[in-house]
MILUMFI-350684 format. One record per residue (C-alpha): x, y negated, z. Coordinates in steps of 0.05 Angstrom, whole numbers, padded with zeros to 5 digits, always signed. Each point is the difference from the previous one (the first is absolute). Layout:
XYZ/...
***
This chain:
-00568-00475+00699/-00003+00011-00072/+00064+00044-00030/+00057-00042-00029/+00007+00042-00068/+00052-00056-00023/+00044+00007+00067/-00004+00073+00003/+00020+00030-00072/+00057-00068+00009/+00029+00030+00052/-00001+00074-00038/+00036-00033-00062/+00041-00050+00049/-00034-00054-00054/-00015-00070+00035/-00080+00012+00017/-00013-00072-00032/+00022+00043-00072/-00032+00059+00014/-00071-00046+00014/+00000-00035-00065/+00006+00059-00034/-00056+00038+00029/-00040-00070-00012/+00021+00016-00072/-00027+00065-00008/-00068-00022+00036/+00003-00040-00051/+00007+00050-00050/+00065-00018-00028/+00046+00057-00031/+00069+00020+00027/+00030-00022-00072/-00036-00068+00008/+00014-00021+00055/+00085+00027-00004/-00002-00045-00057/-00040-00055+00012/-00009-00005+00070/+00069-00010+00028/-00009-00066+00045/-00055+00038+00025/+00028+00066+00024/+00079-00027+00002/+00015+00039-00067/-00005+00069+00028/+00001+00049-00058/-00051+00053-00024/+00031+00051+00049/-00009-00034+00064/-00069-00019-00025/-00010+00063-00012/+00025+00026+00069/-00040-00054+00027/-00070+00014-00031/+00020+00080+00019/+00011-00011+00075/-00060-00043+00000/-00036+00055-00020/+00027+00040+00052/-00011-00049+00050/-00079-00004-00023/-00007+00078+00009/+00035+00009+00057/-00055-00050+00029/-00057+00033-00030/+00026+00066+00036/+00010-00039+00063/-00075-00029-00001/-00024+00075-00014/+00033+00023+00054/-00018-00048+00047/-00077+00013-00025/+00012+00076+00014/+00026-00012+00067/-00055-00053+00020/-00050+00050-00015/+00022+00061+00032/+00008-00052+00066/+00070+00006+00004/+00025-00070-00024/+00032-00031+00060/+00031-00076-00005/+00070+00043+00004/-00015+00034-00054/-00036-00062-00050/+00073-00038+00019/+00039+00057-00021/-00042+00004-00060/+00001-00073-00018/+00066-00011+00013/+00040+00064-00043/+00025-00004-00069/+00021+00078+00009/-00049+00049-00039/+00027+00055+00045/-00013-00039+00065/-00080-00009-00026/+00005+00075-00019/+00029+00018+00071/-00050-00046+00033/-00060+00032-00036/+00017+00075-00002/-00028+00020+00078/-00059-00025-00017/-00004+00021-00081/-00055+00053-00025/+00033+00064+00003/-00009+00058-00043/-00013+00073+00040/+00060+00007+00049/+00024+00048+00053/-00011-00062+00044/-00063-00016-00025/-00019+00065+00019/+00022+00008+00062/-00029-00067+00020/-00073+00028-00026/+00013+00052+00048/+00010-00054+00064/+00079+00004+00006/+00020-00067-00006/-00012-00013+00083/+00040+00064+00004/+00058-00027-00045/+00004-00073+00034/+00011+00045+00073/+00053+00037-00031/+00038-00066-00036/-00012-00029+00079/+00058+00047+00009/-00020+00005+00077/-00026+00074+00012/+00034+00061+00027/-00052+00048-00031/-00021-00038-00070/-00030+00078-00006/-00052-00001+00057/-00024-00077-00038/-00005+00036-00064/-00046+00052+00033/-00050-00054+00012/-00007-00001-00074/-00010+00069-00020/-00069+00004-00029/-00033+00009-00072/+00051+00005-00053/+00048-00014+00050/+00014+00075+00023/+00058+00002+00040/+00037-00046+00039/+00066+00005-00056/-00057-00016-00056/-00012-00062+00050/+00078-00013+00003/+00009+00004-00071/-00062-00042-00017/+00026-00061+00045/+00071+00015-00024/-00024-00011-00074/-00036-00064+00027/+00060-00026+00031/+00050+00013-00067/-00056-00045-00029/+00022-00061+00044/+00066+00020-00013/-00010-00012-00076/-00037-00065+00016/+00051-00032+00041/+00029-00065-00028/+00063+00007+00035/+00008+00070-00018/-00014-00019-00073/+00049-00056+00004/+00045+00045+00034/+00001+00046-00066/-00005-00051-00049/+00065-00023+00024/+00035+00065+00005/-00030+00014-00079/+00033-00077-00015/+00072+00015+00027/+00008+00073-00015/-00044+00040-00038/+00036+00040-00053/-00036+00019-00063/+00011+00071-00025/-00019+00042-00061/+00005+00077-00015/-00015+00038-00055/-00070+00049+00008/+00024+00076-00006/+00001+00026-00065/-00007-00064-00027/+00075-00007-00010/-00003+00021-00080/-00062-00049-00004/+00028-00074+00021/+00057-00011-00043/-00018-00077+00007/+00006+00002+00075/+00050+00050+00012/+00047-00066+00035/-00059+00007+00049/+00003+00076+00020/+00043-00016+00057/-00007-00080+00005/+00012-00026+00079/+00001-00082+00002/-00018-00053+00053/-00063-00028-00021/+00018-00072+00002/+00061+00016-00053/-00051+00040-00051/+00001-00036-00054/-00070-00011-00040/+00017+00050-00059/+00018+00044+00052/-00067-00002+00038/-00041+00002-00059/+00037+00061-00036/-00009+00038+00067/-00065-00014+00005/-00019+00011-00067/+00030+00073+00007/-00035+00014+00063/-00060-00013-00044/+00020+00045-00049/+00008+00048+00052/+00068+00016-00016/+00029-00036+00060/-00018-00002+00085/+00016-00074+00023/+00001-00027+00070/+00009-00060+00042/+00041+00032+00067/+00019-00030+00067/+00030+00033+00063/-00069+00025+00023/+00021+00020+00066/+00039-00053+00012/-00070-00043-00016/-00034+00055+00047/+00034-00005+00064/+00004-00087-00011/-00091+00007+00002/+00008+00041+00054/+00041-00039+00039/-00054-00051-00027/-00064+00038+00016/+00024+00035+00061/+00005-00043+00071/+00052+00007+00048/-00049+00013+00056/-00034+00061-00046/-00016+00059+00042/+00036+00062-00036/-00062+00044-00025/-00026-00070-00037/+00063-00026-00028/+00013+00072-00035/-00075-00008-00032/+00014-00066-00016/+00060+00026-00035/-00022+00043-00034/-00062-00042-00021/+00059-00056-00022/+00033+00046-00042/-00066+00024-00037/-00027-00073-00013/+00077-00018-00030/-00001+00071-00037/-00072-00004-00021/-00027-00070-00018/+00054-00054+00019/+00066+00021-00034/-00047+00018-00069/-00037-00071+00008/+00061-00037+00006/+00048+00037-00067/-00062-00015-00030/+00005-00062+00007/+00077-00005-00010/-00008+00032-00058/-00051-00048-00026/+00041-00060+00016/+00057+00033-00036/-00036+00023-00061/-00021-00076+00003/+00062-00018+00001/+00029+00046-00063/-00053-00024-00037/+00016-00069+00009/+00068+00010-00023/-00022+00044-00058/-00057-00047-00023/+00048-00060+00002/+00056+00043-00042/-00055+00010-00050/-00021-00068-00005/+00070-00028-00022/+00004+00053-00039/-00061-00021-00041/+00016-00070+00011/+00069+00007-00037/-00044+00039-00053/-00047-00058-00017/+00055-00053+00010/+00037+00034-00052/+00023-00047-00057/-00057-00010-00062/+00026+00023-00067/-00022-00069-00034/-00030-00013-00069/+00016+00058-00032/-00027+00057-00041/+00001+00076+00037/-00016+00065-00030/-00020+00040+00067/+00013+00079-00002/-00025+00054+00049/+00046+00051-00031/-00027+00081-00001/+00032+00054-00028/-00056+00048-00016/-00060-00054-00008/+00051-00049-00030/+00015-00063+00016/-00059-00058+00009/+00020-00073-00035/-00027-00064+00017/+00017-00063-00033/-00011-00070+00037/-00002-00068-00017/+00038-00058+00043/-00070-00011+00042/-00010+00077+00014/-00052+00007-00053/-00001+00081-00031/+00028-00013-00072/+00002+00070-00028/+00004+00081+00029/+00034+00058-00026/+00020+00071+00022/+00070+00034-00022/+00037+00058+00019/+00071+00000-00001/+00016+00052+00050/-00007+00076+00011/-00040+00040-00015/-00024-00057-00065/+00072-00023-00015/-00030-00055-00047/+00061-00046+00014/-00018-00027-00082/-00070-00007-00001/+00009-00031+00066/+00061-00053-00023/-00037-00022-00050/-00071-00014+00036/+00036-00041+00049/+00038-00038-00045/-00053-00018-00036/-00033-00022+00058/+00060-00042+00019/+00005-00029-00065/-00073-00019-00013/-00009-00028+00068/+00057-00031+00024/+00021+00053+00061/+00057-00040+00045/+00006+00061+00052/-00025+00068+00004/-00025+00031+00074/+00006+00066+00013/-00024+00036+00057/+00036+00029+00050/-00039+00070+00011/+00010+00069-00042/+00037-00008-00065/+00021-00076+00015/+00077+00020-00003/-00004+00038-00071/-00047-00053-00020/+00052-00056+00009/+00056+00049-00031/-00047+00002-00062/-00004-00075-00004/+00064-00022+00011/+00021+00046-00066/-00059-00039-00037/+00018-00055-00048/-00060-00056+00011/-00007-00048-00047/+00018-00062+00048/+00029+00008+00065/-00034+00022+00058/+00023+00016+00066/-00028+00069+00048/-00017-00004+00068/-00021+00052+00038/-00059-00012+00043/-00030+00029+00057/-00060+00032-00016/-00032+00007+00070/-00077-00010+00017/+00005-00006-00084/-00054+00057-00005/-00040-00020+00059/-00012-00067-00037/-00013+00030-00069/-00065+00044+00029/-00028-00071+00048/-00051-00039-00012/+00040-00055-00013/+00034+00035-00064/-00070+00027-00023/-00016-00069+00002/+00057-00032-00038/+00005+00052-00049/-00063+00041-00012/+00012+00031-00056/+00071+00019+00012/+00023+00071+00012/+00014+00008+00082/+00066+00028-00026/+00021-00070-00038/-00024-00042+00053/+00060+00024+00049/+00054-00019-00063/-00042-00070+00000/+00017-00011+00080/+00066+00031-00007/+00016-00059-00051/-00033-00067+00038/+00039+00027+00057/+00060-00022-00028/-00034-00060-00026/-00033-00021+00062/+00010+00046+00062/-00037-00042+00047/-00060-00008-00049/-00010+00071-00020/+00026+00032+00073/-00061-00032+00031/-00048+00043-00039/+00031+00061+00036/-00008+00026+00073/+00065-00024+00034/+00003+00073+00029/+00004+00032-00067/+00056-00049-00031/+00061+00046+00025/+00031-00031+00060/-00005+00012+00071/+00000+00063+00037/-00042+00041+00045/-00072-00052-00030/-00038+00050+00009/+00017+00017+00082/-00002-00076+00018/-00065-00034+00024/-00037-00012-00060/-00034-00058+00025/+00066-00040+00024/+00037+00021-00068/-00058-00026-00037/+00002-00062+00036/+00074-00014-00009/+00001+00018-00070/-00060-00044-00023/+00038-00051+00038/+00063+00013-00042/-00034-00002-00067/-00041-00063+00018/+00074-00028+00028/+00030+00008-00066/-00061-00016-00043/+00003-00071+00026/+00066-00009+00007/+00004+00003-00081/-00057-00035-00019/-00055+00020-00043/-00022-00017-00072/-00079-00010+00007/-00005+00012-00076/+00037+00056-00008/-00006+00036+00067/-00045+00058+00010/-00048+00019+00046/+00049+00035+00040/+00051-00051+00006/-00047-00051+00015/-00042+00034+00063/+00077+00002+00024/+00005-00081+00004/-00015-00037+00062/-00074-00002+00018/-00019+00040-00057/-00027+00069+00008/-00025+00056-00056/-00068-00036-00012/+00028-00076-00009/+00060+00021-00043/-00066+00044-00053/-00034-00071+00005/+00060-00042-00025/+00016+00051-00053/-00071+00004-00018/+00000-00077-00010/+00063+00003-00047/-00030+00048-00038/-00063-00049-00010/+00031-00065-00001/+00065+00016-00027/+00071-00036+00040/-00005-00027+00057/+00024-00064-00020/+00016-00029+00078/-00002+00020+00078/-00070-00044+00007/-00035+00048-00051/+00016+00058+00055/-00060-00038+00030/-00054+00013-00039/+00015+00082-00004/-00059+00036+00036/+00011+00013+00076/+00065-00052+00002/-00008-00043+00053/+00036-00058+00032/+00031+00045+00052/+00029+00057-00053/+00013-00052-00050/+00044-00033+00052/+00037+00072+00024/+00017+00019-00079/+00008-00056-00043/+00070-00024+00009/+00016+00078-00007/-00038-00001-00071/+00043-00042-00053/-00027-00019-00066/+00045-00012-00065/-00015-00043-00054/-00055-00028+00047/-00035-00071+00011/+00045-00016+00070/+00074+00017-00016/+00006+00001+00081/-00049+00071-00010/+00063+00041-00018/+00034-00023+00060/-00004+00028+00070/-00025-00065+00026/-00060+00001+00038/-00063-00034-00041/-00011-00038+00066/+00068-00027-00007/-00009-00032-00066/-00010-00075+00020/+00060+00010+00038/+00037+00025-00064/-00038-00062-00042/+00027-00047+00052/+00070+00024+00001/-00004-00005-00077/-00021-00078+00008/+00055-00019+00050/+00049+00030-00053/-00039-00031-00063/-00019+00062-00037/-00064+00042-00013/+00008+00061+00043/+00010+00043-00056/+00062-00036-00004/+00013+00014+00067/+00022+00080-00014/+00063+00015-00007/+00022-00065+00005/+00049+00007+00050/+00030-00066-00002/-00066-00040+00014/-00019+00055+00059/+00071-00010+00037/-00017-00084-00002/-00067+00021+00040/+00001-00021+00074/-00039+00059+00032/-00003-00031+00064/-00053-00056-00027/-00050+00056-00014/-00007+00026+00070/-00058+00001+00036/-00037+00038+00048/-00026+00048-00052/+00059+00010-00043/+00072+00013+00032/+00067+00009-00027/-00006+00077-00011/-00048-00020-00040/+00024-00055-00040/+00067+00040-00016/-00029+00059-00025/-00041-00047-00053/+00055-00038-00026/+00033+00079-00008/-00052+00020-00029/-00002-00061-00054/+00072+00010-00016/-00007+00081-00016/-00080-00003-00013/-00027+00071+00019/+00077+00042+00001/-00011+00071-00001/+00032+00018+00070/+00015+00080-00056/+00072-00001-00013/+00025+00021-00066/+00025+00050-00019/+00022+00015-00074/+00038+00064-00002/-00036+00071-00003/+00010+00051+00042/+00031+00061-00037/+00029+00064+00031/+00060+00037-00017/-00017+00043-00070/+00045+00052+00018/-00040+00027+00063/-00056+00032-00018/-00008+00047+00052/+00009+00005+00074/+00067+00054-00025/+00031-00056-00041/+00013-00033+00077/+00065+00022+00036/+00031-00031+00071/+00030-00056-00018/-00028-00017-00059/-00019-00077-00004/-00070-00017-00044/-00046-00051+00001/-00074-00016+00025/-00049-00038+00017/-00033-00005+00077/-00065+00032+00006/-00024+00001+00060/+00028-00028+00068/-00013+00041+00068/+00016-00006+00071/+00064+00051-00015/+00023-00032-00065/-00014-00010-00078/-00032+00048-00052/+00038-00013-00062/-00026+00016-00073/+00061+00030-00034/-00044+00031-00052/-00018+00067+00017/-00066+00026+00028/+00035-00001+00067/+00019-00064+00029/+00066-00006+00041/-00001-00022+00068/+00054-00054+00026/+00001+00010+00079/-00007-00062+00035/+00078+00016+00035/+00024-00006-00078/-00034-00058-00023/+00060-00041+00018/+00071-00001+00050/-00028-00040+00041/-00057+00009+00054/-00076+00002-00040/-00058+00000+00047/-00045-00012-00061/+00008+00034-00066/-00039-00074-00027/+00061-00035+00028/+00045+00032-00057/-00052+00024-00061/-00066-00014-00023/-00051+00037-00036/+00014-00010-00079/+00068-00013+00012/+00054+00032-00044/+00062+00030+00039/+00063+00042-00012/-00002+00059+00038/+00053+00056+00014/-00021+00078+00009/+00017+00025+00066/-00041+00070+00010/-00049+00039-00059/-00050+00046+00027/-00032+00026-00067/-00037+00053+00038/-00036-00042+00042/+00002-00067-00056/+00035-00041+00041/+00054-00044-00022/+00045-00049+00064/+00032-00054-00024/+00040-00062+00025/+00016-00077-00018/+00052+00002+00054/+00061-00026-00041/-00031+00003-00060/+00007-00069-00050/-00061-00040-00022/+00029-00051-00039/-00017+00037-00063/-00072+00000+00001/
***
């Protein structure tokens, strides 16, 4: 009977299986997780990107859980031990440790002490002894003394080593463990001798003792990071002979005649010792390093999330600075689209101290080309270069912002600055990116390795391959959640929308190039390698202004547009009448456009859609961020002291806040608020500016606590 996929990953998610089989029929298909969220809803019941997403992952799961199951199976049916018992048990598990259990008797082994001692003929000798039945197990292992087998305690020990073996391989006995790991291993960490001086990072882990269910995922991760360092021991512990004596009991009959049941014993306590107890914190140590980096990777992704949600800065004019003391500080200069109008390099800090030649560079620069704001950096220098400018007079106003900088330098030496700038200095390109961040996070944060844009924690000890997963999910989340411009967007951007990858998204830019604007959706058509299937995943996610079809700058599906034409007749208008009219769409009866292809969901997110044509889900936000001028240092911070910030980074424990000093303070998740957090994300977000209050300064060790716990807001 062929595997209900549908039924099974349904009753994982506790989604009706009906849901769960349309959207796998989707994906067959080759729809996207954005495409069909949006415009799939009567389809799939509306479920959103992140139960699709959970969906298509335990599907996944499902798939090579079966592919291990068949290869087992194989295995088994060729080495002639595939009984029906075992096919059922095979066929009918979902657990990957069950099909691991049920294939490890019979798995190739590498060299053992068992393997050995079954070369030497000892396994008839062990099966007497586990019989349990002989007075003289002694006078039986005589029998067997011969070749390497020299003795009759080399014979003991040989059939002991076989019988630890089935110990190990026992599903019970595994089960058995895996339980006592579940309900009370304890997780504990101590610092390597004469290491002490060398983990300053770990030292709350020198003498850390926790249950392992309540260790939190920073918690794993940090241990486990310094046991790779090799500053710290770390262990998962149980009672061990508590666990002993329970296999005993297990292994050892009740009918077992005295000289057996102490080799058994002691054979028992070997396998648990030797191979089972190892095999098993392995694997609990897999599952929770799993686990931690679940929670980590998902931490990281709102964190980036919140980063290329934040607000655009609209059509203005920024001068971008990536300020330097010794090298000075590089200037960029863009236009409202992002296009590079002019570079300079001042240097109005130590050791150059040009604060005049500097002032009047950038005010010419403001002057001649129209500067609104001015982006500075937030790495070395960035807090004396916005003391500098606030004391300069521009010629019409500006506002600062200070900007973070992260994953700024990575960009300026990729192939995808080399091939927007060529000629540029690698130097200017980072004050270019440091600008259109402000501009445009989302469109110039997608040029940059998530990893290296400044948020998250402990990337680099998660599984690379899930946090690459989730994070191209988040980017491609947000991507089409905006909306793109076809004729503005770059290559970049573009491989980012729905059923679009690297090579499509060079194609379409390639064709603007040639032909100039795309002047409507329908011309998407004719770009090289666009077919009917990718045209229909991206094109409502491409808009086009100024274009032929006034419906392409709307979110409206193209395959929706008779349906827009005939609402537009039933109210007596063209339909490009039809946006923003609000009092014609409110006189529509939606309920005459049903049919069995187009549902309500459906039918209400159009007419939404019509009435605020292609909203940019990016909320404003209109005042800069600027720290307190009179702390300059981590000295200028006393107990007590209130100053303010902006979030920087969100982690299992709490938030990272920028206060502007090269160390960032550190807002424990207990003094986020008076009330109970469980999530630092349930109280702050990543960009967000905050009052904070000083409550401890460690300048030795450059680290700052501080607390929103009654501390007002309103101000900000």
């Amino acid at each position: 009977m062929p595997l209900d996929f549908a039924q099974i990953v349904g009753n994982r998610l506790n989604i009706p299986r009906k849901q769960v089989a349309a959207v796998l029929r989707l994906f067959e298909d080759g729809a996207t997780i954005p495409f069909i969220a949006r415009y799939r809803k009567e389809a799939t019941g509306s479920l959103d990107e992140v139960t699709l997403q959970m969906i298509r992952s335990h599907a996944t799961a499902v798939e090579e859980l079966e592919k291990r199951k068949e290869f087992v199976a194989d295995a088994l049916s060729r080495a002639g031990v595939l009984t029906d018992e075992l096919a059922m048990r095979l066929a009918a598990t979902q657990d990957a440790n069950e099909v691991e259990d049920i294939y490890l008797p019979y798995k190739p082994k590498r060299r053992s002490r068992a393997a050995a001692a079954r070369e030497n003929g000892l396994e008839p000798l062990a099966k007497i002894i586990m019989a349990q039945n002989v007075d003289n197990p002694q006078a039986k292992a005589a029998k067997f003394v011969k070749g390497n087998v020299v003795d009759v305690e080399v014979a003991i020990a040989g059939a002991s080593d076989i019988i630890a073996e089935w110990v190990s391989e026992s599903e019970k006995a595994r089960n058995l463990l895996r339980s006592k790991f579940t309900r009370s291993a304890v997780m504990t960490a101590k610092v390597v001798k004469g290491k002490e001086t060398e983990g300053d990072n770990y030292r709350n882990y020198f003498d850390f003792s926790k249950p392992l269910r309540m260790v939190s995922s920073h918690n794993y991760l940090a241990a486990r990071r310094g046991e790779e360092e090799g500053i710290l021991k770390v262990a998962i512990a149980i009672d061990d002979d508590e666990m002993t004596e329970r296999l005993c009991r297990m292994f050892i009959k009740m009918s077992a005649t005295p000289a057996c049941a102490e080799i058994v014993k002691g054979a028992v306590r070997d396998g648990y010792r030797r191979l089972l107890r190892p095999s098993i914190e392995s694997e609990v140590a897999q599952g929770a390093k799993e686990k931690a980096d679940s929670a980590a990777i998902s931490i990281f992704a709102d964190n980036v999330e919140q980063l290329l949600m934040a607000p655009p800065l609209g059509r203005k004019r920024v001068m971008g600075i990536d300020p330097g003391f010794k090298n000075g500080c590089k200037v960029a200069c863009i236009d409202e689209q992002g296009a590079l109008l002019a570079t300079e390099v001042v240097y109005p800090c130590a050791p150059v101290n040009d604060m005049y030649g500097a002032a009047d560079i950038l005010c010419n620069l403001v002057g001649r080309l129209g500067i609104d704001v001015i982006a500075v950096g937030d790495g070395t220098a960035s807090r004396e270069t916005m003391s500098f400018l606030r004391d300069v007079t521009f010629p019409r106003p500006v506002s600062l912002s200070l900007v973070s900088e992260s994953g700024a330098s990575i960009y300026s030496a990729s192939e995808t600055a080399r091939r927007e700038f060529p000629d540029l200095d690698i130097t200017l390109r980072g004050a270019v990116s440091i600008a259109r961040r402000l501009l445009d996070p989302l469109s110039e944060l997608v040029k940059i390795d998530p990893k290296s844009i400044g948020v998250g924690q402990y990337q680099h000890d998660v599984d690379q391959t899930a946090l690459r997963a989730a994070l191209d999910f988040t980017v491609e989340h947000c991507v089409n959640a905006v909306g793109v411009d076809v004729n503005t967007a770059s290559v970049e951007l573009l491989s980012k929308v729905s059923g679009i990858g690297p090579a499509l998204a060079g194609h379409i830019v390639n064709t603007r190039t040639s032909n100039g604007r795309f002047q409507s959706r329908a011309e998407l058509l004719d770009v090289p390698r666009m077919g009917k299937k990718a045209f229909e995943q991206c094109a409502a996610f491409l808009r086009i202004s100024g274009g032929s079809n006034p419906l392409d700058t709307t979110g409206v599906h193209p395959e929706r547009y008779q349906l827009v034409e005939r609402m537009a007749k039933d109210c007596g208008v063209e339909p490009k009448e039809l946006i923003r009219n609000k009092a014609k769409l409110d006189t529509l009866d939606l309920e005459r456009y049903l049919d069995r292809y187009t549902g309500m969901p459906t039918l209400t997110d159009i007419v939404a859609e019509l009435q605020r044509p292609a909203r940019d889900p990016r909320v404003k936000d209109e005042t800069p961020k600027i720290f307190d001028p009179d702390v300059a240092a981590i000295a200028d911070l006393h107990i007590g002291r209130e100053i303010t910030g902006k979030v920087s980074n969100l982690t299992a424990f709490g938030a990272f806040v920028d206060i502007g000093l090269k160390v960032n303070g550190l807002v424990h998740i207990s003094q986020l608020s008076d009330k109970f957090v469980s999530n630092p994300s349930q109280i702050v977000a990543v960009g967000q500016k905050v009052r904070v209050k000083v409550i401890d300064v460690d300048a030795p060790r450059g680290r700052v606590a501080l607390t929103m716990r009654g501390v007002s807001q309103h101000d900000l």
